[in-house]
C-alpha positions in Angstrom: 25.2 -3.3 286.1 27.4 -1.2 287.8 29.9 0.8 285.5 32.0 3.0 286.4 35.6 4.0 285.4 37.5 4.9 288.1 40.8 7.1 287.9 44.4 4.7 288.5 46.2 7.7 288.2 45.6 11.6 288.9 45.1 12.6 284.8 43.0 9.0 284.2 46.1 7.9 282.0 45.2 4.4 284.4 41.5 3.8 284.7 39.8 0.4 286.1 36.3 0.1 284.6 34.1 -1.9 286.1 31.2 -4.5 285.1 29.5 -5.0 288.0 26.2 -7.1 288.0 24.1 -5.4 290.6 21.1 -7.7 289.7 22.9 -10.3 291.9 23.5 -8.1 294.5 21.2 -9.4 296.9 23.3 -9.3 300.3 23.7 -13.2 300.3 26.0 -14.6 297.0 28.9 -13.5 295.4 30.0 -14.2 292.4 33.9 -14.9 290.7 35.4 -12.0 288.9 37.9 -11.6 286.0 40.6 -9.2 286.3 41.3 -7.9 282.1 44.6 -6.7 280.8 44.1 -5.5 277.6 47.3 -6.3 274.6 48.5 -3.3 272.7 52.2 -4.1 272.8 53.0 -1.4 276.1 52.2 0.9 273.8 48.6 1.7 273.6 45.7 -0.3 275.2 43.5 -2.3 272.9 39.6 -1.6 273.3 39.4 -4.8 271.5 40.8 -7.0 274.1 39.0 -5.1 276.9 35.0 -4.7 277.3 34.4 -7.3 274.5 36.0 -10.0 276.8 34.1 -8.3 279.8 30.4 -8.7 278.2 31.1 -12.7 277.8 32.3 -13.3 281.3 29.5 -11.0 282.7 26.7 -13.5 280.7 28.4 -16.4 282.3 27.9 -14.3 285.7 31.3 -13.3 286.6 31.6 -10.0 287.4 34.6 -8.1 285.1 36.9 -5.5 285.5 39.3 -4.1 282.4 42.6 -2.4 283.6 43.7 0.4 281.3 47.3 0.9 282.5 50.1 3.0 281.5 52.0 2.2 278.9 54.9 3.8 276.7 57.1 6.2 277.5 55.9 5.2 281.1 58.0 1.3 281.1 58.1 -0.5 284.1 57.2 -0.2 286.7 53.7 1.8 285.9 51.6 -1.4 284.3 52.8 -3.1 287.3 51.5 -0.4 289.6 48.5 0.4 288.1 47.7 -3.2 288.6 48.1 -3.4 291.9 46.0 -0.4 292.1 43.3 -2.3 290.5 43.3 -4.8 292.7 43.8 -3.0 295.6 40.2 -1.4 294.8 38.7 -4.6 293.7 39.4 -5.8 297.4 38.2 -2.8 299.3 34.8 -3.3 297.2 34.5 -6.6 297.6 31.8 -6.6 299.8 30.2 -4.1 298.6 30.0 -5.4 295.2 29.7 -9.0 296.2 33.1 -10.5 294.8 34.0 -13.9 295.3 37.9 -13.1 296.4 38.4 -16.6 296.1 37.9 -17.0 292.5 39.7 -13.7 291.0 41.2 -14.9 287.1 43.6 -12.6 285.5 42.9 -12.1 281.8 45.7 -10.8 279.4 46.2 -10.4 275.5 49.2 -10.1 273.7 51.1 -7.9 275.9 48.5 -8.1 278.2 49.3 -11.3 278.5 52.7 -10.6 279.7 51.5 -8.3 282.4 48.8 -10.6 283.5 51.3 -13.3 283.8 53.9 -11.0 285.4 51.2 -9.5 288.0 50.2 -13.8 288.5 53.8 -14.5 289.1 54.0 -11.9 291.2 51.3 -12.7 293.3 52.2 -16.3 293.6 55.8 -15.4 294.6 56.5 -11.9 296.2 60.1 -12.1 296.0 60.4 -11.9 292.1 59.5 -8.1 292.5 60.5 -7.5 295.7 60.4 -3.9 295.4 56.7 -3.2 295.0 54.3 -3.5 297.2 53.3 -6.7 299.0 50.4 -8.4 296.7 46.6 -8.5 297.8 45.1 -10.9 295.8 46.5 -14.4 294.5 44.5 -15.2 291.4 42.5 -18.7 291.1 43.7 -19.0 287.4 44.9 -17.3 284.7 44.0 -17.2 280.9 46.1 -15.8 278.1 45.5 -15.2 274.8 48.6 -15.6 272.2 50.3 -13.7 275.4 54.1 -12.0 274.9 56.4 -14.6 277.3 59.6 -14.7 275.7 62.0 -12.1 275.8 64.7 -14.2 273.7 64.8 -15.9 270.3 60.8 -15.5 269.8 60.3 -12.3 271.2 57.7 -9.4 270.0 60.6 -6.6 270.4 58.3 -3.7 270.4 56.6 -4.7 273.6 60.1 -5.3 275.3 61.4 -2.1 274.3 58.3 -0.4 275.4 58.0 -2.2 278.7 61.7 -1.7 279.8 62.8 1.4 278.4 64.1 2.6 281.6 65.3 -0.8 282.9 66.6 -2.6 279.7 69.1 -4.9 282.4 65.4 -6.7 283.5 65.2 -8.1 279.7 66.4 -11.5 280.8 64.4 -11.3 284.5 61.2 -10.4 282.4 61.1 -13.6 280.2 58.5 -15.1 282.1 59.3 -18.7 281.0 62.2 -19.1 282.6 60.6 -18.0 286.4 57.3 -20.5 286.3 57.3 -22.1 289.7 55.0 -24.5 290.8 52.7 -22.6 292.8 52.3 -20.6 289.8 48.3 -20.6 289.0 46.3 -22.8 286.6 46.6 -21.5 283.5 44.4 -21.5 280.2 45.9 -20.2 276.8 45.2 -20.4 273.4 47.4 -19.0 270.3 47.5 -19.4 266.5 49.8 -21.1 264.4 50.0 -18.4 261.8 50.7 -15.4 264.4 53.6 -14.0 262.9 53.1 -10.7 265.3 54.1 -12.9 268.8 55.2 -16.5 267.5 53.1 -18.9 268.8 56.6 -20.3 270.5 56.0 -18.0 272.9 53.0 -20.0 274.1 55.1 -23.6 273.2 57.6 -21.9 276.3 55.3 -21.2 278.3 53.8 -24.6 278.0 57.4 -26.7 278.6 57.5 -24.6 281.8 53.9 -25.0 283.0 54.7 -29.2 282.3 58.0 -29.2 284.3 56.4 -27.2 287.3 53.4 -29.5 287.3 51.4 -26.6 287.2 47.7 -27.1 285.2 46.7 -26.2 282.1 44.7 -26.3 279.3 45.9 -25.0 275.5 44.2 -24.6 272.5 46.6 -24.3 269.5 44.8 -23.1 266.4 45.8 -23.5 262.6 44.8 -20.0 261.2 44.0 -16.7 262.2 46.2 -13.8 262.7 47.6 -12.0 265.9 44.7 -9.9 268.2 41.6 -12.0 267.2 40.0 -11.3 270.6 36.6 -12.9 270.5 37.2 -13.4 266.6 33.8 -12.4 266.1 31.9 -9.2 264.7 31.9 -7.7 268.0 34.9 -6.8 267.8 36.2 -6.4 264.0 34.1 -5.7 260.8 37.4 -7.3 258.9 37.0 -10.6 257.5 40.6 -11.7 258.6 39.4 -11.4 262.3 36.4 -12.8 262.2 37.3 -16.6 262.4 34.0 -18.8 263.6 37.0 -21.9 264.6 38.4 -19.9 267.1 35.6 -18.0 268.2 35.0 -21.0 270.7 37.8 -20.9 272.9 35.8 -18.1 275.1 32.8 -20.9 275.8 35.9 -23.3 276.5 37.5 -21.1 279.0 34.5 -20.2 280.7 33.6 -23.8 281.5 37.7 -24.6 282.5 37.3 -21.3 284.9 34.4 -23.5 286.4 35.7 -26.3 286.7 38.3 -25.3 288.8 38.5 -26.9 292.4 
């Protein structure tokens, strides 16, 4: 494997680390990669969410890549940024690391979730933040887990004020719900019904937009377990609240979606 973190930003508050699987390296395949967005409400950047997700796409042979962006008292537009600048490297080592540019999936968490589905917006429809740079990669699908959408009734206020602390008149534009178009990307996302961190409406909006756009999906809606489970295994918590074997198969489910994807 090839792993490396490499510096977003001059001081390495943005870092792309990279799970590269050299064993397949072999000057003749490439392989699908998923882009990671960890959750940590813009204000921190959950390990959790990050590497964990990376080791289980890397044993179904996707290469993985976890984006450690910027987050409060940076706001918008530094996640943003430092997202492009991930995949700005992704694409100039594609060749050299053997990346199916075809098949890049956008991962997000909580937050992460938001910014994964903001940069898949984004790069599905340039105009929507028509003051950044011009996007290099449009993602073959995306996959949330109980992802921040809604900046209205349902939303998870921290990660709004965090996010747009500097530009609190994009509130509305950033309630991603409301700008699902239908070449928005096929999207897989699974919440909890007792998330009382980021209500699991924020997944039912997302959901009523996906169906009027025609855009596919596939949800799994669980009845217990509380907000951040991650892989809801012991890889990633020793507490017995986050370790919930029911929901520790949606990763197995969105690996096979991911590959079923035309």
């Amino acid at each position: 494997m090839i792993n490396q973190t490499i510096p977003l930003t001059d001081n390495y508050e943005a870092t792309l680390t990279t799970y590269v699987l050299d064993q397949v390296l072999d000057e003749t395949r490439k392989l699908p990669a998923v882009v990671i967005f960890p959750g940590g409400g813009y204000g921190m950047v959950s390990p959790r969410e990050g590497e964990p997700i990376a080791c289980a796409f890397m044993n179904a042979s996707y290469h993985a890549f976890v984006v450690k962006y910027r987050v409060s008292p940076h706001g918008y537009p530094a996640p943003v940024l430092d997202g492009l600048k991930a995949l700005e490297i992704i694409v100039e080592h594609a060749d050299e690391w053997h990346i199916d540019l075809s098949r890049i999936f956008f991962i997000g968490s909580s937050a992460g979730g938001h910014l994964a589905a903001l940069m898949a917006l984004y790069h599905t429809n340039p105009t929507f933040l028509s003051d950044l740079p011009q996007p290099l990669i449009k993602p073959k699908g995306l996959i949330l887990n109980y992802p921040v959408i809604t900046s209205g009734e349902y939303a998870h206020q921290g990660s709004f004020h965090n996010l747009l602390v500097h530009h609190p008149e994009l509130r509305d534009k950033f309630s991603l719900e409301k700008h699902i178009h239908p070449d928005f990307p096929p999207t897989f996302v699974w919440h909890t019904v007792e998330d009382e961190l980021v209500p699991i409406e924020n997944t039912l909006l997302l959901l009523n937009a996906l169906r009027k756009n025609n855009v596919i999906f596939e949800a799994h809606l669980y009845s217990y377990g509380p907000h951040g489970l991650s892989l809801a295994n012991e890889s990633v918590s020793n507490s017995k609240s986050y370790i919930v074997p029911h929901v520790q198969g949606w990763i197995d489910l969105c690996i096979e979606w991911t590959k079923g994807l035309k």
